[in-house]
C-alpha positions in Angstrom: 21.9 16.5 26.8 20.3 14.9 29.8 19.7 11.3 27.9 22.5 11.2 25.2 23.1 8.1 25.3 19.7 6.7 24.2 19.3 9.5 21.3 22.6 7.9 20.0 21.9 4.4 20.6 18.1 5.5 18.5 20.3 7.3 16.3 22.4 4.2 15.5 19.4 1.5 15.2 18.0 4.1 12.5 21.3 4.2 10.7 21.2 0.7 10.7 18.0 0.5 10.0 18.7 2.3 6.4 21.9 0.5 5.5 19.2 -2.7 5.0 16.8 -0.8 3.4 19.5 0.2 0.8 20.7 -3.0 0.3 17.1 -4.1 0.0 16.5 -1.6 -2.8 19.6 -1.7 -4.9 18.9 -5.6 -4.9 15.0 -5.0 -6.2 16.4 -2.4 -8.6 19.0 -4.9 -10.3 16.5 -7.6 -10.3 13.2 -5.6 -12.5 14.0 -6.3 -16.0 14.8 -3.2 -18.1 12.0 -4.2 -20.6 9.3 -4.0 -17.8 9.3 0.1 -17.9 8.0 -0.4 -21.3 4.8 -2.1 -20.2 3.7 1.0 -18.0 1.3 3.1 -19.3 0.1 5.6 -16.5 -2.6 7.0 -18.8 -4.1 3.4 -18.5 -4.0 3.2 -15.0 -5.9 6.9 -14.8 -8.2 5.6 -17.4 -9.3 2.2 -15.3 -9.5 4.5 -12.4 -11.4 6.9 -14.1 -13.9 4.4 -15.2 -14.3 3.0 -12.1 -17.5 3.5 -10.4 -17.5 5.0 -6.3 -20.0 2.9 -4.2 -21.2 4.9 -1.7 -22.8 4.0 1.7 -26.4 4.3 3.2 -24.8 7.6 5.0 -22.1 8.8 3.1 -24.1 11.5 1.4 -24.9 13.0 4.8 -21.7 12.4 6.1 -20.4 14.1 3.1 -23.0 17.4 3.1 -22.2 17.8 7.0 -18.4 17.9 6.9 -18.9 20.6 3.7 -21.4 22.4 6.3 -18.4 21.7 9.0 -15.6 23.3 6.6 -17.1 25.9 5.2 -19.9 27.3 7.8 -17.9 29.5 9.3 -16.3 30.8 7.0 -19.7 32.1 5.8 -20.7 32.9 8.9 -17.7 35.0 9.5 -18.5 36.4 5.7 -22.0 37.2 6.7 -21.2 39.0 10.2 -18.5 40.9 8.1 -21.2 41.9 5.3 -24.1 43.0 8.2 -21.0 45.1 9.5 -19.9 47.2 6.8 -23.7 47.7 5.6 -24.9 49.5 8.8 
């Protein structure tokens, strides 16, 4: 390979690079208390987020209606010419 020696030099800063993310996360994992996972209630957190109410911007709404019109225009389009075609 024409630059070897910098893929393995890249190669060895990312292996590095994991070793102290590792240690990192084994450390965090022995730290967090056992009785913690009891707390967590991920029907909760859906609920709160649920409940919570979007606030939309002045142009959202048209931003919104013209990237559906962006998406899905030609594909009806294409739908259309395909129906006009097969009815002649």
């Amino acid at each position: 390979m024409l630059l070897q020696r910098k893929v393995d030099r890249a190669m060895d800063w990312l292996k590095e690079k994991n070793k102290s993310q590792e240690t990192n996360t084994v450390d965090t994992l022995d730290n967090f208390a056992e009785n913690e996972l009891d707390y967590y209630d991920p029907k909760a957190e859906w609920l709160a987020e649920k409940n919570s109410n979007i606030i939309l911007e002045k142009g959202d709404i048209f931003a919104i209606i013209v990237s559906a019109f962006m998406v899905f225009g030609p594909i009806l389009l294409i739908l259309t010419i395909i129906l006009f075609l097969v009815t002649l």
